[in-house]
C-alpha positions in Angstrom: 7.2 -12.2 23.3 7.7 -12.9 19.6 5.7 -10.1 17.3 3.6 -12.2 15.3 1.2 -11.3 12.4 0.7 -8.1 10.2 -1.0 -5.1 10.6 -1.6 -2.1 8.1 -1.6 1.2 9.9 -3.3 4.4 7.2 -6.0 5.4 5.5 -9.1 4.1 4.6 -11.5 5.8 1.4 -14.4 5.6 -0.2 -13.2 5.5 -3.7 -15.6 7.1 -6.4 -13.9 5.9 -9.7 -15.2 7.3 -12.9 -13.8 5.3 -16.2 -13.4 8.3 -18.9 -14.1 7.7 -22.6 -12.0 7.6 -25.4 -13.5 11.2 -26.6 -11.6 14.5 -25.9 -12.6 16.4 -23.8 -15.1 19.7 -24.8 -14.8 22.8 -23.0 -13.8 21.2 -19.5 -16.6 18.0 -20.0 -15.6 14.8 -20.7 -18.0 11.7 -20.8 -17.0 8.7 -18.5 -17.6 5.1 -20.1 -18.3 3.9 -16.0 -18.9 4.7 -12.5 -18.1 2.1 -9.5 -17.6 2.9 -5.8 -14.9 0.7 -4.0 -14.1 0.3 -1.1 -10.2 1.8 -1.1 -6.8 4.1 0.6 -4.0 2.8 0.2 -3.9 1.0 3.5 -7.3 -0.5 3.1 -5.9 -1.9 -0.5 -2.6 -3.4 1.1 -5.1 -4.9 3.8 -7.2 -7.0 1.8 -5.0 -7.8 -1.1 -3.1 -9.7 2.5 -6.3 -10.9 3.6 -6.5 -12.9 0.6 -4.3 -15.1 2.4 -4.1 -13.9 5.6 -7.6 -13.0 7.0 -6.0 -12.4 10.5 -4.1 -9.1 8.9 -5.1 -6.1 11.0 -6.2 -2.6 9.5 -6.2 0.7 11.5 -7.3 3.9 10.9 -10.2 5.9 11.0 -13.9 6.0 9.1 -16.9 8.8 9.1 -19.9 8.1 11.4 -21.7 7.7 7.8 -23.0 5.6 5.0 -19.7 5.6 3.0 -17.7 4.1 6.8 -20.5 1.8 7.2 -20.4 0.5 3.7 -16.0 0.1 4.2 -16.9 -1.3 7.3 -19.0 -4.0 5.7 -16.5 -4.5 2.9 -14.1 -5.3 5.3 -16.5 -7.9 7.1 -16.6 -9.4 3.8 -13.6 -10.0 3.1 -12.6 -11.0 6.7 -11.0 -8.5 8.4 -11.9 -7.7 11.7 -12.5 -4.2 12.5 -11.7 -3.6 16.1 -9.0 -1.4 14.6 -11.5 1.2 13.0 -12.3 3.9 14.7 -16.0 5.7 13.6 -15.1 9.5 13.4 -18.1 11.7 15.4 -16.8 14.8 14.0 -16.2 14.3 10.3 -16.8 12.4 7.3 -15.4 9.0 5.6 -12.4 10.0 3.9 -12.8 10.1 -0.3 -11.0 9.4 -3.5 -12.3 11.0 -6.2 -10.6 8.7 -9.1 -10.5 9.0 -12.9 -8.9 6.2 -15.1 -8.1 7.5 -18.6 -8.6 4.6 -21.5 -5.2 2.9 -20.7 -5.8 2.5 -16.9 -3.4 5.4 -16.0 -5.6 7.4 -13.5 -5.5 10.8 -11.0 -7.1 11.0 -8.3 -8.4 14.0 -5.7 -8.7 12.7 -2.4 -10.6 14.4 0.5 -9.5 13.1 3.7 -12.3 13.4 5.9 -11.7 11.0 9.1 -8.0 10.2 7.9 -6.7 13.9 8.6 -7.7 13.1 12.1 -5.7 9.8 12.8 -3.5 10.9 15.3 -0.5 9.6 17.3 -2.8 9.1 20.3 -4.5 6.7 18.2 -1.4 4.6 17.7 -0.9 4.5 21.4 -4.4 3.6 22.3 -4.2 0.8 19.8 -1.1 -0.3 21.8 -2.2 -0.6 24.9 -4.9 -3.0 23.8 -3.0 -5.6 21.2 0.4 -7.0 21.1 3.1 -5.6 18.7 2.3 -7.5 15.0 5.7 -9.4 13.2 5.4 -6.2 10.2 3.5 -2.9 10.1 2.9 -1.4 7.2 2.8 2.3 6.5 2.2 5.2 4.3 1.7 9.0 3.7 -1.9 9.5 3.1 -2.7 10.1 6.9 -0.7 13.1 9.3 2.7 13.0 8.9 3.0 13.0 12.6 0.9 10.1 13.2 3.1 8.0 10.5 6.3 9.1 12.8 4.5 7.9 16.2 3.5 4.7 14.4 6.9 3.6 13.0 9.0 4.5 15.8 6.7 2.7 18.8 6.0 -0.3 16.1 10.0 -0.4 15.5 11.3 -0.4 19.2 8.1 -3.3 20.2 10.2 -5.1 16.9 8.1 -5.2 14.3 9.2 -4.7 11.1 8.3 -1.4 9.5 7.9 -1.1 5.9 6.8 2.3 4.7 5.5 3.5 1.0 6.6 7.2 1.1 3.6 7.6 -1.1 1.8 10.2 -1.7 5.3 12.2 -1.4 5.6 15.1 0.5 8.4 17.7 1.5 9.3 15.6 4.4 9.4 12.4 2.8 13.4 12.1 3.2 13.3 12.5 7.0 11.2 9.7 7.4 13.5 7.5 5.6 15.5 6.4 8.5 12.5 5.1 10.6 11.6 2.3 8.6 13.5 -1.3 7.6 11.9 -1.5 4.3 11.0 1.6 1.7 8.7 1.1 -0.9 8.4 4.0 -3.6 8.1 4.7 -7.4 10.6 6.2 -9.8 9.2 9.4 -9.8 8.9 9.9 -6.0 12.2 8.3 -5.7 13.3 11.2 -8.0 11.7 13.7 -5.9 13.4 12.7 -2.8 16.4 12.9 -3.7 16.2 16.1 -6.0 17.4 14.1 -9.0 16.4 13.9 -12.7 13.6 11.4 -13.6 16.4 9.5 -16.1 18.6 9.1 -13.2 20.0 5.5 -12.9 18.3 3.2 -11.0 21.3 1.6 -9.1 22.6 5.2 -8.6 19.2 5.8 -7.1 18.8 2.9 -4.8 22.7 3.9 -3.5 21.0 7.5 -2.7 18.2 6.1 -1.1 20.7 4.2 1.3 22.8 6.6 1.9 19.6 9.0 3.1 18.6 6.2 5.3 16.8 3.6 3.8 18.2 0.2 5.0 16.4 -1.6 1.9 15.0 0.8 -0.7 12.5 -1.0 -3.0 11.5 1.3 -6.2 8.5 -0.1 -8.6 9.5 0.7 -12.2 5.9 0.4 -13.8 6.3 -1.4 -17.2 10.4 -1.8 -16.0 9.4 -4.7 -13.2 11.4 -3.3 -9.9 14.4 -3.0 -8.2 15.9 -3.3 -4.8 18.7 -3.2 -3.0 19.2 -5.7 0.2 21.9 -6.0 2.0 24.7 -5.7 -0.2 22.9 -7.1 -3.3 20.9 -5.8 -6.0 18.1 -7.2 -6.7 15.8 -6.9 -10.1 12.5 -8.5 -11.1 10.9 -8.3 -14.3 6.9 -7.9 -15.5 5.4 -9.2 -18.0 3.4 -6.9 -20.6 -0.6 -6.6 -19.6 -3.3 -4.8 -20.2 -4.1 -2.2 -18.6 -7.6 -1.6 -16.9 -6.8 0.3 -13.5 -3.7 1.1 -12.0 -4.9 2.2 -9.1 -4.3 -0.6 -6.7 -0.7 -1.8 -8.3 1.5 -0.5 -5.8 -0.5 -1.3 -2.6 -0.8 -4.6 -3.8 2.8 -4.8 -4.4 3.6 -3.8 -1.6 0.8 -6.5 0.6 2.3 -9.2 -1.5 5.6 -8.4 -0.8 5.0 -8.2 3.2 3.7 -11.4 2.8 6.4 -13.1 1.4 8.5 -12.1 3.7 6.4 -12.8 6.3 6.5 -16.7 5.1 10.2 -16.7 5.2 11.2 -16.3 1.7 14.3 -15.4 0.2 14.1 -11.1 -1.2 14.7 -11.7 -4.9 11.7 -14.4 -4.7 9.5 -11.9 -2.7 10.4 -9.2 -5.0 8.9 -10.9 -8.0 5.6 -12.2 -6.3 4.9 -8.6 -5.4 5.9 -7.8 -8.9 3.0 -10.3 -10.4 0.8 -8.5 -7.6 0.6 -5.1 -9.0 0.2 -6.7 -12.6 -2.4 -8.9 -11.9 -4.5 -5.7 -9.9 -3.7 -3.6 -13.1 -5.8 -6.0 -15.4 -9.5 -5.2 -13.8 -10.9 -2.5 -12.4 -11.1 -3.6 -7.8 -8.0 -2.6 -6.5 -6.5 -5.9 -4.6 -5.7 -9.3 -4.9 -8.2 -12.3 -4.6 -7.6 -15.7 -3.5 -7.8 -16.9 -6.9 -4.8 -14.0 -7.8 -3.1 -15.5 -4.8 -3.1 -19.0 -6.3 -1.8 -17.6 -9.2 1.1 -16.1 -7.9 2.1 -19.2 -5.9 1.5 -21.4 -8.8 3.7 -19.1 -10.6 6.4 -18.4 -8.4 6.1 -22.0 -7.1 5.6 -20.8 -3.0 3.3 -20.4 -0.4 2.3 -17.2 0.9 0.8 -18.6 3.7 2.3 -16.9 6.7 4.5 -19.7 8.2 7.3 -17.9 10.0 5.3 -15.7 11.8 2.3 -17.1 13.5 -0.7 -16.0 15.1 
């Protein structure tokens, strides 16, 4: 049988984002302009920006028997998303970011992981036995290392496509490299990998990334648009200049955007770009994913559908 659809594998957060003032800081105190709660983790971001086209997208991982998992749980009913994939965590709470966004939208963030530091490979498996294989699985490294390996190597031989964002890095970040058919990291992390300087060459970067493994590294450049290479090409997209609110959610809608395109059969460098208007669109405001009315957008712009055609459900 065919894999068809999409399903993010990762973590899911209750994201407490405090929006500092433009006023130093005074003996450790600083005095925020906002406060929102969202609901947020890098796969629950990459989740719904898709479900703003694709509401069949699939999101597993694992929530706190609490208020903050009932309240993601709800979010995600909102928006569409089934949530036979969630598992409600007994033993510990609803994973947390703890997010600050300075005045121009750049932000750190502490995260507590809660029910995500117990998402283990036996997880993955259960969820196997139960649903059939999707066309792409999307990954990352906010949830056990171990549980990320499990996922992309039983996802890769049912043949699904893997893309992994090797973010948050970590020591073992290169080793995973080789598991997955599509990369997705920033210049810094890119930089880490590879034990390079941070003014290292992009192509000379993306060549590294290859050579380690990756059979089509993607790096997001920020304010420089992104690069990638695929197959034997290299590919580049611009960004145009925005304002910055919160950066929180660029690169995990980036990188839904960019699953989705492909998903609809689209050529890279076109994909490349959509995800590219993605993560600046989710800069300008302060939720971290795409709406339909972002979608639109981006198909207006880019004149496509992201409508998943070549897959099915």
């Amino acid at each position: 049988m065919t894999p068809t659809g999409v399903c993010v594998v990762g973590s899911v957060n209750a994201d407490l984002i405090a929006y500092l003032g433009v006023e130093a800081s005074t003996a450790g105190y600083v005095t925020g302009d906002n406060f929102e709660m969202a609901a947020g983790g890098k796969s629950l971001n990459a989740a719904m920006s898709i479900a703003a086209v694709d509401p069949t997208v699939t999101l597993v991982g694992r929530v706190g028997s609490d208020d903050l998992g009932t309240f993601i749980v709800n979010a995600l009913h909102e928006r569409g998303i089934s949530t036979e994939g969630i598992i409600r965590d007994e033993q510990t709470h609803t994973g947390v970011g703890h997010v600050r966004v300075d005045p121009q939208g750049e932000y750190d963030t502490v995260v507590v992981p809660g029910a995500n530091g117990n998402f283990s490979p036996a997880d993955i498996d259960g969820y196997l036995e139960t649903h059939e294989p999707p066309a792409f699985v999307v990954l990352n490294l906010e949830v056990p290392l171990p549980t990320v390996k499990r996922a992309a190597t039983r996802f890769r031989e049912l043949g699904s496509t893997v893309v992994l964002n090797l973010s948050p890095v970590c020591a073992e970040a290169r080793s995973l490299l080789r598991l997955a058919d599509i990369v997705v990291l920033n210049l810094r992390e890119a930089c880490h990998v590879l034990d390079v300087p941070l003014n290292t060459d992009v192509l000379v970067l993306l060549t590294a990334l290859r050579e380690a493994g990756a059979k089509t590294p993607v790096l997001t450049l920020g304010s420089g648009g992104a690069a990638a290479l695929h197959g034997d090409d290299f590919v580049q997209a611009e960004v145009e200049p925005t304002g910055v609110i919160n950066s929180v959610g660029a690169g995990d809608s980036f990188l839904g955007t960019l699953v989705l395109a492909m998903a609809s059969g689209h050529p890279f460098p076109l994909c490349l770009r959509a995800a590219n208007e993605a993560g600046r669109l989710v800069c300008g405001r302060p939720e971290s994913f795409l709406t339909p009315a972002d979608v639109r957008h981006i198909e207006d712009a880019m004149e496509i559908s992201l409508a998943n055609t070549s897959v099915g459900h």
